[in-house]
Backbone as numpy.savetxt, mean C-alpha at the origin, in Angstrom:
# Nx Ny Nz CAx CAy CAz Cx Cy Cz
3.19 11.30 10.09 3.77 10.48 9.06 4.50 11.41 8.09
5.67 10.75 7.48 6.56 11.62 6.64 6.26 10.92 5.45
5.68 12.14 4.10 4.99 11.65 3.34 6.40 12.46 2.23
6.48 11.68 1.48 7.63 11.95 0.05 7.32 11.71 -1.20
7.02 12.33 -2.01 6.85 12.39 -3.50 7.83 13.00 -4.32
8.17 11.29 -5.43 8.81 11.93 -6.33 7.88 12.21 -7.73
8.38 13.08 -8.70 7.59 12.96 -9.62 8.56 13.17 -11.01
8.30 12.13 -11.94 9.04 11.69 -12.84 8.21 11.77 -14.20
8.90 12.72 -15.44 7.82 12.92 -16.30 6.42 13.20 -16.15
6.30 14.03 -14.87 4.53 14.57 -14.88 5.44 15.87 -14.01
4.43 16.61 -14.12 4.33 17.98 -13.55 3.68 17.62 -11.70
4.11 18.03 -10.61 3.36 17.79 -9.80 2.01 18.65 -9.53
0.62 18.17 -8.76 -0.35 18.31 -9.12 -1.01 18.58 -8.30
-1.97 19.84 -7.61 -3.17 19.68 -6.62 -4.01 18.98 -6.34
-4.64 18.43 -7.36 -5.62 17.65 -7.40 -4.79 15.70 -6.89
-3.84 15.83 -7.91 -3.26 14.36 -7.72 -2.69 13.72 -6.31
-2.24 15.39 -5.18 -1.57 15.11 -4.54 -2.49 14.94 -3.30
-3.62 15.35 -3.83 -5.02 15.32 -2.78 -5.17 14.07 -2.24
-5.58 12.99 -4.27 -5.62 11.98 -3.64 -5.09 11.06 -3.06
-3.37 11.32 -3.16 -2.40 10.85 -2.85 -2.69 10.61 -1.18
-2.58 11.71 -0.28 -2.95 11.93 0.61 -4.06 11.22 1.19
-5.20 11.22 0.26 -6.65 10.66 0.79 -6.07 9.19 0.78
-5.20 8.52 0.23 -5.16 6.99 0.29 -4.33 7.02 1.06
-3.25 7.52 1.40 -2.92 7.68 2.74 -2.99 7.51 4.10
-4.12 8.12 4.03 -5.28 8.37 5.28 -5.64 7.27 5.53
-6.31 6.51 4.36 -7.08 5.71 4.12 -6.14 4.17 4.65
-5.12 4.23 4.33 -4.14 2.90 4.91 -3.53 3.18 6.14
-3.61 4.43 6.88 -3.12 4.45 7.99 -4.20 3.53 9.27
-5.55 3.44 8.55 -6.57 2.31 9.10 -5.56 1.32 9.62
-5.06 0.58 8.72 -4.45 -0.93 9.18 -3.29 -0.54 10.08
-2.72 0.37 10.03 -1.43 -0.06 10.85 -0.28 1.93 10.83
0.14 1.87 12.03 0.25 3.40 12.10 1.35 3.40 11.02
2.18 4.35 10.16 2.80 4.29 9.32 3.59 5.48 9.50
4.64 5.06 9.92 5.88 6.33 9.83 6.77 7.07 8.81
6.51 6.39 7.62 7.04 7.20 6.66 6.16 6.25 5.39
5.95 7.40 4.18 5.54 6.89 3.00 6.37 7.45 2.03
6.52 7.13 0.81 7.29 7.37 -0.17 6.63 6.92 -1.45
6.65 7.68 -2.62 5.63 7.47 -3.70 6.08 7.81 -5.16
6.93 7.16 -5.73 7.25 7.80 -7.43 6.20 7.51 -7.91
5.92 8.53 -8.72 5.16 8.79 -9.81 5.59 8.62 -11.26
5.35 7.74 -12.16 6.05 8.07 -13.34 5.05 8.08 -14.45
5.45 8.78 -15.09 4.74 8.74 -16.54 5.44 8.79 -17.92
5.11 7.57 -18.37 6.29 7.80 -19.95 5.72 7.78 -20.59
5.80 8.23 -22.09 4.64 8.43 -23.75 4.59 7.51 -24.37
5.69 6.12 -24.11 6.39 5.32 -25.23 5.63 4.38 -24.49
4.89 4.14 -23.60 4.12 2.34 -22.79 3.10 2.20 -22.77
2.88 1.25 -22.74 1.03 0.66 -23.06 0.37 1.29 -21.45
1.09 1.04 -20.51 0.35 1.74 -19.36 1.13 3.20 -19.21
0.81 4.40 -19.06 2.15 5.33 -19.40 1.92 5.70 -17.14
1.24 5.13 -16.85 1.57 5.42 -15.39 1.95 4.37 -14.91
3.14 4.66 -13.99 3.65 3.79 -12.65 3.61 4.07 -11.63
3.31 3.75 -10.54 3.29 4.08 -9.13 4.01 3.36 -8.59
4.72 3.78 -7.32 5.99 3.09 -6.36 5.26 3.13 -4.96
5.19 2.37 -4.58 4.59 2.59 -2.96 5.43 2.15 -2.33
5.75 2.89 -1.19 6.94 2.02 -0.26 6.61 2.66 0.91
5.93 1.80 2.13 5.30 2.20 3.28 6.54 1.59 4.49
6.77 2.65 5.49 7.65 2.21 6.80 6.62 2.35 7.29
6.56 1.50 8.79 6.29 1.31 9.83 6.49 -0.08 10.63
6.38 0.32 11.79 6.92 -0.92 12.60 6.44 -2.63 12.23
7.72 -3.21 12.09 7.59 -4.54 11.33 7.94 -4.42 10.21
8.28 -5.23 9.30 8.49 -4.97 7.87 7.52 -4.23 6.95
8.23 -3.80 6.21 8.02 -2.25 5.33 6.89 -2.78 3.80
6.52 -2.21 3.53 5.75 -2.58 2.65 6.29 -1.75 1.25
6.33 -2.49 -0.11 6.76 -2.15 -1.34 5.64 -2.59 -2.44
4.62 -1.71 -2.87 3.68 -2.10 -4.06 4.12 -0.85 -5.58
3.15 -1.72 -6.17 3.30 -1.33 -7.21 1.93 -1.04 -7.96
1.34 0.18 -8.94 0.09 0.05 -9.49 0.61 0.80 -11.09
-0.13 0.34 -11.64 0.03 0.62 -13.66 -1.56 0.97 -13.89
-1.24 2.04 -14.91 -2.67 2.51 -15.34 -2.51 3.31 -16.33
-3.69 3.19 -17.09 -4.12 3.99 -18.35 -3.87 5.34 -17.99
-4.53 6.02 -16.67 -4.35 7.17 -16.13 -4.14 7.02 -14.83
-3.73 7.94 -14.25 -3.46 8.41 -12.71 -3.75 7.74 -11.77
-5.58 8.13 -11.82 -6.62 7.39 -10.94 -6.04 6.02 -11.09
-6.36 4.63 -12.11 -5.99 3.50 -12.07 -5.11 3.13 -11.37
-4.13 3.89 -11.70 -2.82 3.31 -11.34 -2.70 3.72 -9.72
-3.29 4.64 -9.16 -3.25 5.10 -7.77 -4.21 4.07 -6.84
-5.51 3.94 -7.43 -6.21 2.48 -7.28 -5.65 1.51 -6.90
-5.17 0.91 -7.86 -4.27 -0.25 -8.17 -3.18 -0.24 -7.21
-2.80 0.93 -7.00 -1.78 1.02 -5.99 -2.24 0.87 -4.71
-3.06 1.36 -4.17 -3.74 1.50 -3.25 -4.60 -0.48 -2.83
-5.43 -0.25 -3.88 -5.67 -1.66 -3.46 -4.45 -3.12 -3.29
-3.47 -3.21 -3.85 -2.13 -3.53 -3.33 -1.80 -3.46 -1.82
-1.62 -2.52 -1.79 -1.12 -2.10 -0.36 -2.53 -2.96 0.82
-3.79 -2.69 0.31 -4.59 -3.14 1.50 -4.74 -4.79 1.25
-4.30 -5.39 0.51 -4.01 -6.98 0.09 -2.51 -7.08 0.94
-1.98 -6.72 0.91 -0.64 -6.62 2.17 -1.60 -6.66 3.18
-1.71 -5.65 4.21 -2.17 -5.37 5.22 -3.06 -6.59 5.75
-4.01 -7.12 4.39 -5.34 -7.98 5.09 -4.35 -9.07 5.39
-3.36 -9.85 3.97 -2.84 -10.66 4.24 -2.19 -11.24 5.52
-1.30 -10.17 6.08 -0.52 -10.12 6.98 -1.50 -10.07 8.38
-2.51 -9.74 8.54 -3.30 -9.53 9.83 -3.77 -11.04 9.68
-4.48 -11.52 8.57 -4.86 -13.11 9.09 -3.61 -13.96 8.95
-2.20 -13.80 8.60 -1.63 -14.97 9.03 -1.33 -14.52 10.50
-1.04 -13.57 10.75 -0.99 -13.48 12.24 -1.95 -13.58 13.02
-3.07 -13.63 12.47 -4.56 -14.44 13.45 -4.43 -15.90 13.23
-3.86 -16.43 12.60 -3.55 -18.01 12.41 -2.61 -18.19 13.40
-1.56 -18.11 13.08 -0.37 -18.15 14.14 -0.76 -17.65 15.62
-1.41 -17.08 15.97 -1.69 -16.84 17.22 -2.89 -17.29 17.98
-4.28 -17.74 17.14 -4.87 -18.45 17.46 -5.16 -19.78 17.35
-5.84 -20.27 17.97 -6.39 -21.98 17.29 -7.99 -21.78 17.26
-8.27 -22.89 16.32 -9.83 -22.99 15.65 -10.24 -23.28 17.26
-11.55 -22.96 17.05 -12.50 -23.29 18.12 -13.07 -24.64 18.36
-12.54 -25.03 19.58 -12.95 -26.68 19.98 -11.46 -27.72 19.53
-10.51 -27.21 19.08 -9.53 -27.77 19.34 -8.53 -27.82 20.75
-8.44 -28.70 21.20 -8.17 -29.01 22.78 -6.44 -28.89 22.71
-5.58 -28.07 23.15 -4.49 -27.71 23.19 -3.71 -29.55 23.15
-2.27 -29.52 22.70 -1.64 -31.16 22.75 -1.39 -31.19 24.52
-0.49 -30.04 25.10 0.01 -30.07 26.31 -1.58 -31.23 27.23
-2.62 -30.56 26.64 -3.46 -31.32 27.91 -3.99 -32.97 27.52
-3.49 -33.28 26.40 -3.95 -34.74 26.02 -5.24 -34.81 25.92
């Protein structure tokens, strides 16, 4: 996976880019992911001074979240849990659409 960080008003970080990575990892669970991409922002002047950009490729449509936080962690959280509210979403409508409830008798057979 091709992983891209921008970083906007913060210094980039060892520690930050760790966990960057570890959630990463962590969403490649749902679905293989060919490219990630991640602004970072931090401004002095906002009630949340972090933003996070998530923007995940992989096959099928692309995924775009967003997380806000007091600090880093939150907002990487927030980001993170986003992204796996995509993923769940999208796996049960496509278990809907592809299955039927149990004991429902197809129309074709009357």
């Amino acid at each position: 996976m091709n992983v891209h960080l921008d970083w906007f008003g913060c210094e980039p970080h060892p520690a930050r880019e760790h966990k960057i990575h570890q959630m990463l990892e962590n969403l490649r669970h749902y679905k293989h992911l060919t490219r990630a991409s991640l602004r970072i922002e931090e401004t002095k002047n906002s009630g949340t001074p972090f933003h996070l950009t998530l923007m995940l490729s992989m096959a099928g449509p692309d995924i775009l979240v967003h997380g806000r936080g007091q600090t880093f962690d939150e907002a990487l959280m927030k980001t993170a849990n986003a992204a796996t509210k995509v993923f769940e979403t999208r796996a049960q409508k496509q278990k809907q659409v592809n299955g039927a409830a149990t004991g429902v008798k197809a129309i074709h057979r009357g």
